[in-house]
TORVO-568098 format. One line per field, with one value per residue (C-alpha): residue in one letter; residue number from 1; x, y, z. Coordinates in nm, 2 decimals, always signed. Layout:
// residues N
residu	A:... $
num	NUM:... $
u	X:... $
v	Y:... $
w	Z:... $
//
This chain:
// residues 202
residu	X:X:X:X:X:X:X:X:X:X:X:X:X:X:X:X:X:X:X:X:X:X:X:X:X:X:X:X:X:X:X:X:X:X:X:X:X:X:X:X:X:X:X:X:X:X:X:X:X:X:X:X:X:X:X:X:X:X:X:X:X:X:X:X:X:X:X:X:X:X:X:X:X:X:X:X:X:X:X:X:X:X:X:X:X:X:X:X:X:X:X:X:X:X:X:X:X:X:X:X:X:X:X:X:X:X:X:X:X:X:X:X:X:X:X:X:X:X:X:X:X:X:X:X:X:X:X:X:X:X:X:X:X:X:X:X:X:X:X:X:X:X:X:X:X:X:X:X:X:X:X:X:X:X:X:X:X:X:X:X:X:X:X:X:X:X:X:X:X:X:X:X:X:X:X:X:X:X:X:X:X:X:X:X:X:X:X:X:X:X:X:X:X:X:X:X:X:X:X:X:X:X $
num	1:2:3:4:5:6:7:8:9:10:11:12:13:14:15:16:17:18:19:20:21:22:23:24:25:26:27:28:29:30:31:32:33:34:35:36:37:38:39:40:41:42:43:44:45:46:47:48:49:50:51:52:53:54:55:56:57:58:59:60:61:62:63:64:65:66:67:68:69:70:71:72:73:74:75:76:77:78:79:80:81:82:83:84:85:86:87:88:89:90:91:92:93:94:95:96:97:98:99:100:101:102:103:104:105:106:107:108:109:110:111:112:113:114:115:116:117:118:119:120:121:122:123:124:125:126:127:128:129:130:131:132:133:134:135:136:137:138:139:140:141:142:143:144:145:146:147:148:149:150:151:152:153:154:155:156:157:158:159:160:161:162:163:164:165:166:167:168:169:170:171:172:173:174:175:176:177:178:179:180:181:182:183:184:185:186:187:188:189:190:191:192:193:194:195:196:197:198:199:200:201:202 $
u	-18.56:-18.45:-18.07:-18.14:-18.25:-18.00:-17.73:-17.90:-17.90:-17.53:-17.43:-17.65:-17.49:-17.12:-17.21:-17.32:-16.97:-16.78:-16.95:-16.87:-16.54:-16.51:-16.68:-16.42:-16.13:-16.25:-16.27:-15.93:-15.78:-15.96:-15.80:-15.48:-15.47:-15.58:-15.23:-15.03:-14.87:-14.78:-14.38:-14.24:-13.94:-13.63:-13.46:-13.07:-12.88:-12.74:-12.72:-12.87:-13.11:-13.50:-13.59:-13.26:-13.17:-13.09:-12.74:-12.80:-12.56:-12.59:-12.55:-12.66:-12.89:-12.84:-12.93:-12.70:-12.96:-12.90:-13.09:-13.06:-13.09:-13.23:-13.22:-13.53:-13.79:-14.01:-14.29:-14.35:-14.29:-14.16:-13.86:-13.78:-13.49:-13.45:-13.12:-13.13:-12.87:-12.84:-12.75:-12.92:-13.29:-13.47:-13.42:-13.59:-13.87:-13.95:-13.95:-14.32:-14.43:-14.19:-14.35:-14.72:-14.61:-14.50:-14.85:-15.05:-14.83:-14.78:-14.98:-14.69:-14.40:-14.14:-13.92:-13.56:-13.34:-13.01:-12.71:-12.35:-12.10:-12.05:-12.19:-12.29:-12.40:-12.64:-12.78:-12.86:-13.03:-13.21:-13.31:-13.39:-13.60:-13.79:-13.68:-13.69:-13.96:-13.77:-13.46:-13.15:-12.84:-12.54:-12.32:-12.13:-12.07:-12.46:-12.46:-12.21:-12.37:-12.72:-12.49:-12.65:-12.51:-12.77:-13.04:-13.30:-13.28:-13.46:-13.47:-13.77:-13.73:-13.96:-13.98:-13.80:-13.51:-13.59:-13.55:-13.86:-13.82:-13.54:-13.49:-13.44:-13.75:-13.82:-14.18:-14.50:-14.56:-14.22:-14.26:-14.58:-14.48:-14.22:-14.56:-14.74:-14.45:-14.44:-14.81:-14.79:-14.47:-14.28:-13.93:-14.05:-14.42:-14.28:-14.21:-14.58:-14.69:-14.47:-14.52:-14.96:-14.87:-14.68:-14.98:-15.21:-14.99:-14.97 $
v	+14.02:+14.06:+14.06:+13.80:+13.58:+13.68:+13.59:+13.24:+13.19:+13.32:+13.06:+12.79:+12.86:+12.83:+12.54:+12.35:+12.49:+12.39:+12.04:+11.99:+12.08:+11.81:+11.52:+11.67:+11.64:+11.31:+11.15:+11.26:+11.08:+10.83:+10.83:+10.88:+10.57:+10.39:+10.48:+10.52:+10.09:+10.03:+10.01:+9.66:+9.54:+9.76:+9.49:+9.62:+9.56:+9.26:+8.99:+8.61:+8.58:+8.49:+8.16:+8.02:+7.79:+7.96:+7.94:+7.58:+7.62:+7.47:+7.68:+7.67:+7.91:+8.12:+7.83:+7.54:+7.39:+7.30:+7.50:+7.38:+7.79:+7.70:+7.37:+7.17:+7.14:+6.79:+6.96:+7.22:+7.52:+7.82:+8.01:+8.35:+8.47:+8.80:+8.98:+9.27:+9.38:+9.52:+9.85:+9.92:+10.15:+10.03:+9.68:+9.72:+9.92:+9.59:+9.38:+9.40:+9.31:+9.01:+8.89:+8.99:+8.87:+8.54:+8.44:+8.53:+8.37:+8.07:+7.81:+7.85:+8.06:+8.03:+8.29:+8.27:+8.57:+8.63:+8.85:+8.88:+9.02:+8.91:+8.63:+8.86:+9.13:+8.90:+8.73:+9.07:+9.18:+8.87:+8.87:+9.27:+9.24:+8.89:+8.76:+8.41:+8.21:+8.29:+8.08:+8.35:+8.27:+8.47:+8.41:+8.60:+8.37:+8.39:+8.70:+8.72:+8.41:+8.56:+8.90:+9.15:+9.51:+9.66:+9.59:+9.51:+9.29:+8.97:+8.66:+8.46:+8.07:+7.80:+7.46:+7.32:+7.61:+7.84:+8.22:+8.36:+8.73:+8.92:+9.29:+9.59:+9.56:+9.87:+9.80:+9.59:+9.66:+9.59:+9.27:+9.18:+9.26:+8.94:+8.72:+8.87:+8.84:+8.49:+8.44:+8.62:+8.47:+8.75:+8.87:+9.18:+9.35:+9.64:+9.34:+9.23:+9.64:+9.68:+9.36:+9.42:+9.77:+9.65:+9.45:+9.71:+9.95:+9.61 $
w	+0.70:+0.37:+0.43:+0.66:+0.36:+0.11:+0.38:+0.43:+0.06:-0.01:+0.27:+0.14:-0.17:-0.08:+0.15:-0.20:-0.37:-0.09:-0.08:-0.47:-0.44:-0.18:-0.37:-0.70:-0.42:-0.32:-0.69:-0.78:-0.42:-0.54:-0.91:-0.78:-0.54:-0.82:-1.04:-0.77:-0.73:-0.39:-0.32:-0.25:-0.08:-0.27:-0.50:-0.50:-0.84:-0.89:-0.57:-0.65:-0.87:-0.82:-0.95:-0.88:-0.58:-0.26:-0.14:+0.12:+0.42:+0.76:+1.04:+1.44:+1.60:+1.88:+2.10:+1.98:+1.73:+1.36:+1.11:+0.74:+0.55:+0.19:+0.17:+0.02:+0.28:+0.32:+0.50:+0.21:+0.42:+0.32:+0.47:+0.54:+0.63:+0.76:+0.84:+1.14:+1.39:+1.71:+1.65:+1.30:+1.46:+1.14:+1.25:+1.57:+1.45:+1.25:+1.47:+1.59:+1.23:+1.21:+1.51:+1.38:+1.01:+1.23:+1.38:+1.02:+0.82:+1.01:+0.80:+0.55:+0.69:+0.92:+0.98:+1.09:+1.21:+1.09:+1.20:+1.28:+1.54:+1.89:+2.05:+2.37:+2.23:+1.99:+2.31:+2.51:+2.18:+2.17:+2.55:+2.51:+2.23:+2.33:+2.01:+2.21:+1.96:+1.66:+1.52:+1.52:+1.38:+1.43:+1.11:+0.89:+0.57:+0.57:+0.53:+0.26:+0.07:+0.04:-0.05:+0.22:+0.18:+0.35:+0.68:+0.69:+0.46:+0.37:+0.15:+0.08:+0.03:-0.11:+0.01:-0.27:-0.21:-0.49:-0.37:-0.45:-0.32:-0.19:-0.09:+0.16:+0.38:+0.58:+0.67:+0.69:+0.32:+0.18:+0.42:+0.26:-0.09:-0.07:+0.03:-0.24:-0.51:-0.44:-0.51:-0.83:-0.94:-1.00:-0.88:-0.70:-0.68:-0.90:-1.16:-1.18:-1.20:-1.49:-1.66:-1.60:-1.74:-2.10:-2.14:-2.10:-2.36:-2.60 $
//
């Protein structure tokens, strides 16, 4: 009986250490998601400046129909416009959170697609993909006006055709991080982390 309760006890006892250690392990998760800023949409060097007016060109969709890209917008909605490409895999994997991003942003948003590259090839994409309730234009001086380099990318319009947030958008978070750098005010979501931290060390 005795070594029976001196093994209950030693077990009782590392089950208390054990649970400590979690709660210590716990804390410092907790600490560290605290410092650790979220990454937003990668901002390249150089390319157009935010708070500037976006490039304004009219182009046609896919479909034949004219779509005004950064022009001023009489029904206050915002645009973004999103570059992908049929044979870029990074592309595709966004697409489900373009759509999604569609439906909950849709009080504000709309979202146009751009690429370039043949007209066929675009369409089958398109068709493949069920891209069908989103503008897509197929242009390349688009492409070189908002000064892509890299896919995905995407450019983030006001309704008075200010860019408000550009970048490399790989997924739902560097999506968002355009939404949320526009209701900040900031260039990029690493701008407002830095610029709340210098106050902080002021």
């Amino acid at each position: 009986m005795t070594a029976l309760a001196v093994s209950n006890a030693t077990l009782w006892v590392v089950v208390i250490v054990l649970a400590i250690a979690l709660l210590a392990v716990v804390r410092q998760l907790g600490v560290l998601h605290e410092r650790i800023a979220p990454v937003g949409a990668l901002m390249l060097a150089g390319g157009l400046k935010i708070g500037e007016s976006a490039p304004r060109m009219e182009v046609e969709d896919i479909d034949g129909r004219a779509c005004a890209i950064g022009a001023a917008r009489a029904d206050e909605r915002s645009t973004l416009l999103v570059f992908v490409s049929p044979t870029c895999p990074v592309c595709k994997a966004l697409l489900p959170v373009l759509k999604s991003s569609r439906g909950a942003e849709a009080g504000w948003l709309d979202i146009v697609l751009a690429s370039d590259g043949e007209l066929a090839t675009q369409r089958e994409f398109v068709r493949v993909q069920r891209l069908g309730d989103f503008p897509y234009v197929v242009s390349a001086p688009l492409g070189m006006a908002y000064q892509v380099s890299r896919l995905p990318f995407a450019a983030l319009i006001d309704a008075q055709g200010i860019l408000r947030a550009r970048g490399i958008v790989n997924s739902r978070e560097h999506l968002e991080s355009l939404f949320e750098a526009k209701r900040l005010g900031f260039a990029s979501i690493q701008s407002y982390f830095e610029s709340a931290a210098a106050e902080r060390a002021a």
